[in-house]
C-alpha angles and dihedrals in degrees: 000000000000124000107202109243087219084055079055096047105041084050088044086052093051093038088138090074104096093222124040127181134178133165128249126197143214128219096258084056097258114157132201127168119250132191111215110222122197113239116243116238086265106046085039095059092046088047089039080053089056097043094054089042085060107034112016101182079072083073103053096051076052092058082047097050125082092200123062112246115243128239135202151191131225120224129178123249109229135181 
């Protein structure tokens, strides 16, 4: 699956709106619709944990930033 990073970063840009959605495809060209929910402090510093873990350079444009990075969840839109 790949999520646009232009999709990111136009929901990111209208963050005010209380419900965002965006689609995310497979590699056979499936689609399903996602909201994209901002991470609480808490569940944002377990899931921050993971990313640096997995990619530590994550961790040193952090240290640069004067802004926290957010982080979301994906959630599938049903019904």
């Amino acid at each position: 699956m790949s999520l646009s990073l232009r999709s990111l970063s136009l929901w990111y840009q209208r963050r005010i709106n209380a419900r965002t959605v965006t689609r995310i495809r497979n590699k056979s060209g499936s689609m399903w619709g996602m909201e994209m929910l901002v991470l609480g402090a808490e569940e944002r510093a377990t899931a921050w944990d993971r990313v640096v873990d997995a990619q530590p350079r994550y961790a040193k444009y952090q240290k640069k930033s004067a802004r926290e990075y957010p982080l979301v969840r994906l959630e599938p839109i049903t019904g």
